[in-house]
C-alpha positions as CSV (number, residue, x, y, z in Angstrom):
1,X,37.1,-5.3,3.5
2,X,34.2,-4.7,1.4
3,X,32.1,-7.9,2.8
4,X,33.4,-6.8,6.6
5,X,31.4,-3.9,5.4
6,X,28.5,-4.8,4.4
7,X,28.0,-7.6,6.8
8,X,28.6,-4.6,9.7
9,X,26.0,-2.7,8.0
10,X,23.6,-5.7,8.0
11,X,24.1,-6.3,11.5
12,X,23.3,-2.5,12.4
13,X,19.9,-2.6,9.9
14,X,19.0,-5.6,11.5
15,X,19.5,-4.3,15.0
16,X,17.8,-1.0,13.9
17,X,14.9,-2.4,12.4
18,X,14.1,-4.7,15.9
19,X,14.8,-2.0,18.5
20,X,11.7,-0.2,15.8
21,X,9.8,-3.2,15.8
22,X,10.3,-2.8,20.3
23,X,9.8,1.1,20.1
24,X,6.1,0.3,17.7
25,X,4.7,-2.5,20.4
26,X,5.0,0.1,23.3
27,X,8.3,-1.4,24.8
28,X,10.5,2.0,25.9
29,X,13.8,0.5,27.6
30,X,15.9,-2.2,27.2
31,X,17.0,-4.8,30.0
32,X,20.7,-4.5,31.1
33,X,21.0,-6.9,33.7
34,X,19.9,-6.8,37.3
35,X,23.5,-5.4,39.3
36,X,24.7,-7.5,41.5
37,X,23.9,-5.6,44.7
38,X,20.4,-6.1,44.1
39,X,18.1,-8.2,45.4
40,X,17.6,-12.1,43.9
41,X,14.4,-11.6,41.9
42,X,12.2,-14.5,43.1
43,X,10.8,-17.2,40.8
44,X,7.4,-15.9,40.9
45,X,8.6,-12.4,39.7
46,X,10.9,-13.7,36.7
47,X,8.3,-15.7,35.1
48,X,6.2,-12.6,35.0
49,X,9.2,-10.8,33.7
50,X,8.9,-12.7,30.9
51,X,7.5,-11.0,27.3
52,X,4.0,-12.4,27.4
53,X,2.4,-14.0,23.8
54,X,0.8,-12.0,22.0
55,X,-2.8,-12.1,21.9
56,X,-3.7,-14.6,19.6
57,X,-7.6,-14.3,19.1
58,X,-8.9,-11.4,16.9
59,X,-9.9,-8.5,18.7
60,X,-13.5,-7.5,19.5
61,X,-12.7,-3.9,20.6
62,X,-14.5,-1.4,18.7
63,X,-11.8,1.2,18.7
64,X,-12.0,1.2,14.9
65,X,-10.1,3.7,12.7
66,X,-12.3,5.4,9.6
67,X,-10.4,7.6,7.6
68,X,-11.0,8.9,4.0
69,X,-8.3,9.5,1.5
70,X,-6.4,13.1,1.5
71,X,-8.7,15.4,-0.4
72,X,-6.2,17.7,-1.2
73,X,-4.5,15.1,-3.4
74,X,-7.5,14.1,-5.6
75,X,-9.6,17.5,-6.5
76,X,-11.9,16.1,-9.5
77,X,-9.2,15.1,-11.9
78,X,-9.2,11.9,-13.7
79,X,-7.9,8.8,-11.8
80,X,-3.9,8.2,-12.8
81,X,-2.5,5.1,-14.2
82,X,0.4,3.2,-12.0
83,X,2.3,4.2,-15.3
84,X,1.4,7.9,-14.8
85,X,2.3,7.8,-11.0
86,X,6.0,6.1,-12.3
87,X,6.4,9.0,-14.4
88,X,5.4,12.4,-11.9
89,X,7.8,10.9,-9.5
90,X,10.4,10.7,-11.9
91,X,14.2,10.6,-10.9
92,X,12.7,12.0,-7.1
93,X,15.0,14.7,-5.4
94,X,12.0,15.8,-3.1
95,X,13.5,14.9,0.5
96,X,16.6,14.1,1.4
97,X,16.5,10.3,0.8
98,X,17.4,10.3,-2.6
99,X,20.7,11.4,-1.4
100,X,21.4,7.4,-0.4
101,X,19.8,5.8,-3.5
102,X,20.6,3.7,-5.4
103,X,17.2,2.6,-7.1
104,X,13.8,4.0,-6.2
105,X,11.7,1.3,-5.2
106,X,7.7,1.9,-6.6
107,X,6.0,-1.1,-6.3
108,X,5.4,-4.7,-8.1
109,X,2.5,-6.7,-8.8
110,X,-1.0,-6.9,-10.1
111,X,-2.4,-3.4,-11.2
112,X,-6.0,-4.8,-10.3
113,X,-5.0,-6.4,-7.4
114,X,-7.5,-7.1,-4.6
115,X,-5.1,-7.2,-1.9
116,X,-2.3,-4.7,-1.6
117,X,0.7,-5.1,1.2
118,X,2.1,-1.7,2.2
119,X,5.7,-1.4,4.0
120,X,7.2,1.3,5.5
121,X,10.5,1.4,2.9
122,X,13.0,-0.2,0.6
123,X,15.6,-1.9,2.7
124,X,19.1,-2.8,1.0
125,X,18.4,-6.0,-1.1
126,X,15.2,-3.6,-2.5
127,X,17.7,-0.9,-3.2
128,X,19.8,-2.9,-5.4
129,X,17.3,-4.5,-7.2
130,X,14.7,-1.5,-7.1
131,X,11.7,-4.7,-6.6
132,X,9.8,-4.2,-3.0
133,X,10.5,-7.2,-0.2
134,X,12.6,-9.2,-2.4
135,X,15.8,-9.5,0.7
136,X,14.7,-12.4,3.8
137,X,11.8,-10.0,4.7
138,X,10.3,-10.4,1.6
139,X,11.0,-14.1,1.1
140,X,9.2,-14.7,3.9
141,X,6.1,-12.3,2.8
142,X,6.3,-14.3,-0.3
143,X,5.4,-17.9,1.5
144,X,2.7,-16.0,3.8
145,X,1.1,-15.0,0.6
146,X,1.7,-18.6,-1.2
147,X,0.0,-20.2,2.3
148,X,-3.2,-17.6,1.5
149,X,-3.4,-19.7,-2.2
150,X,-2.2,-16.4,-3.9
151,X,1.0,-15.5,-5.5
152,X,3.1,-12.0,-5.5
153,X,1.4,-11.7,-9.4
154,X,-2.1,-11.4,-7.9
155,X,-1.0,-9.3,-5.3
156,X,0.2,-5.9,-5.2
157,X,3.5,-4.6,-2.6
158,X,4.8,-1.1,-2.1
159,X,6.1,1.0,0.3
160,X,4.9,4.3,2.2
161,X,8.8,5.9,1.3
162,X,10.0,4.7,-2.2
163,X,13.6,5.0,-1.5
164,X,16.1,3.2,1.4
165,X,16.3,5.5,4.3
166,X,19.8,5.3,5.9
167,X,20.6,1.8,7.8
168,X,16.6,1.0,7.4
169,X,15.9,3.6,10.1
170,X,12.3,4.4,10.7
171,X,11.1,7.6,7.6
172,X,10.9,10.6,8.7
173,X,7.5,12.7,9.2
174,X,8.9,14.6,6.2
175,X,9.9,11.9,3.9
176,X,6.5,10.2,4.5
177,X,4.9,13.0,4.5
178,X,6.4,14.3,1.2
179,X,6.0,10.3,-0.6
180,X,3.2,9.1,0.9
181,X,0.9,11.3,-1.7
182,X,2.1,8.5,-3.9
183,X,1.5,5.5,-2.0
184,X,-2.1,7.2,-2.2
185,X,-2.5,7.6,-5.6
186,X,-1.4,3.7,-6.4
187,X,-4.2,2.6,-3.8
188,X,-6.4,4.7,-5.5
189,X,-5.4,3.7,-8.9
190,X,-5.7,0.0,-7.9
191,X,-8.8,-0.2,-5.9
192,X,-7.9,-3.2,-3.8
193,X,-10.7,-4.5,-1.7
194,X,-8.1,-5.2,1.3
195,X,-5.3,-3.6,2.4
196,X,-2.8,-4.8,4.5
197,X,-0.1,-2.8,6.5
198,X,2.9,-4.5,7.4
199,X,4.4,-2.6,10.9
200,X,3.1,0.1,12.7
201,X,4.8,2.4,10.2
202,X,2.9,1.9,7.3
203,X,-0.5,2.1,9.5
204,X,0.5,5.2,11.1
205,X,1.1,6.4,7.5
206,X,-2.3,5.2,5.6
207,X,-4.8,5.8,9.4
208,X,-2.9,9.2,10.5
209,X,-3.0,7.3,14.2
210,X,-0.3,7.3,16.8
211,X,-1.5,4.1,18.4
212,X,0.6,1.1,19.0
213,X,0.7,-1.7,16.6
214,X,-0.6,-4.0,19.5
215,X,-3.4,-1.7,19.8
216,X,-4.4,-1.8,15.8
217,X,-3.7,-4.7,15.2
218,X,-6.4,-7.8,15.1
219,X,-9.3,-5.8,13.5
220,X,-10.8,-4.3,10.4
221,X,-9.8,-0.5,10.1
222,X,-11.6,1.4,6.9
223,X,-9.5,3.4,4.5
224,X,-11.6,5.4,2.0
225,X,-14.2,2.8,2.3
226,X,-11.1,-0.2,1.4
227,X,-10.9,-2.3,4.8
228,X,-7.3,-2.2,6.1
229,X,-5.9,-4.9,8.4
230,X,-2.7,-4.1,10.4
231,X,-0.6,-6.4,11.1
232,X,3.2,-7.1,12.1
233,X,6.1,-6.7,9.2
234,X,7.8,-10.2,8.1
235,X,11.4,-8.5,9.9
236,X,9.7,-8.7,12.8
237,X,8.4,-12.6,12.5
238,X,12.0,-13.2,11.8
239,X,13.3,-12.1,15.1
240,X,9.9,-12.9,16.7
241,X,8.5,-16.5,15.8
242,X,6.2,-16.5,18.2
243,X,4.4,-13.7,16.2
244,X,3.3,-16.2,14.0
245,X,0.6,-17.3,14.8
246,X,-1.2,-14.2,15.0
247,X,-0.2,-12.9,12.2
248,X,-1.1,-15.8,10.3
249,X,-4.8,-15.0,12.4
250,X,-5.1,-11.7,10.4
251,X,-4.4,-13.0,7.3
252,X,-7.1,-15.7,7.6
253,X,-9.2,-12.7,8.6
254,X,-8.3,-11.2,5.6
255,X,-8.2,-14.4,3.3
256,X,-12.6,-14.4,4.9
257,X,-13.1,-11.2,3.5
258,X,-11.6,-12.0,0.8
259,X,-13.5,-15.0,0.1
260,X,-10.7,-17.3,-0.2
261,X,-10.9,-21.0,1.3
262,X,-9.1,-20.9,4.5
263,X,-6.7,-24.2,5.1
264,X,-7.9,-27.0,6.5
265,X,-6.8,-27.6,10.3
């Protein structure tokens, strides 16, 4: 009964997390079927029906975001360790998503790290193991980082919410807005030179914006001087291969600014 379980509640996450991933590229219903009583929809009109490829080619619109880091969070004091930050979270009660956990989920990888990847939130394989990305999501970040010439040690991955929220639903303003103070502090503490968000989530999070991830996606945002690329989350290259290639596009944006030989074609 337990597995029947837990493979119901996988289907649900998984069906939660792409009707998200839908609800983030600006797509607000879902197609049920054309009744029967209607008219035939003509050849011309289903191919146009179809969901279009996403744009491939990085964007050239200027509609760039520059934001500064909250400066209600950082008044003068002395810049905190990522050991420190561990420690004034503590064993969190400070929304109601510890109610659920089973292990907070900070972060993993290279303290001096000049690339850091920032999710929305623990999903359940990162709940158990209390690592970040580690379930298919993560396996898959893991060879998009590996095709970059980097591994998850010279890296840096955390989350905007440090604990699971319920069947992988989309945080809360309130949870985000009550952790995010910490996701913060560790880009402070690390200094990255890029950072890249995973889902629309994370950049709505970090560039206070309400714009699609289509719409953000593709270009250089600033965060407190640290360029930020958005780009879509590993779940959603799962269910969407023929995201891809464009993401694959950022990454060799950001693999440029990075200054780290691109592939070979």
């Amino acid at each position: 009964m337990s597995n029947k379980n837990n493979e119901l509640e996988e289907i649900v996450s998984e069906l939660a997390t792409y009707l998200r991933f839908q609800k983030d590229m600006g797509i607000k219903s879902v197609f049920r079927g054309i009744k029967k009583k209607s008219e035939p929809v003509k050849n011309e009109e289903r191919k146009q029906s179809k969901n279009p490829e996403p744009e491939s080619k990085m964007s050239t619109n200027e509609d760039i975001i520059t934001i500064e880091e909250p400066s209600t969070l950082f008044d003068g004091s002395k810049t905190m360790t990522l050991e420190e930050i561990r420690e004034e979270i503590g064993d969190c009660t400070r929304c109601q998503l510890h109610e659920g956990r089973t292990n907070l989920v900070f972060g993993a990888g290279n303290p001096k790290a000049k690339l850091v990847f920032v999710g929305e939130g623990p999903g359940r394989d990162e709940d158990m193991q209390g690592k970040p990305f580690v379930g298919r999501s993560g396996q898959l970040l893991t060879k998009i980082i590996e095709a970059m010439g980097l591994t998850r040690e010279d890296v840096y991955i955390c989350n905007v919410v440090k604990c699971r929220p319920p069947n992988n639903r989309t945080p809360e303003p309130d949870e985000m807005s009550t952790c995010e103070q910490f996701l913060f502090k560790q880009i402070r503490t690390i200094k990255p030179e890029v950072i890249v968000c995973l889902g629309a989530t994370a950049a709505k999070s970090i560039l206070r914006t309400k714009n699609s991830l289509g719409s953000l996606r593709g270009k250089f945002h600033s965060y407190s001087g640290t360029k930020l690329m958005v780009t879509y989350h590993p779940a959603a290259l799962l269910r969407n291969p023929h995201f891809k290639k464009p993401a694959w596009e950022d990454m060799q944006a950001v693999m440029k600014e990075l200054r780290l030989p691109l592939p070979k074609k």
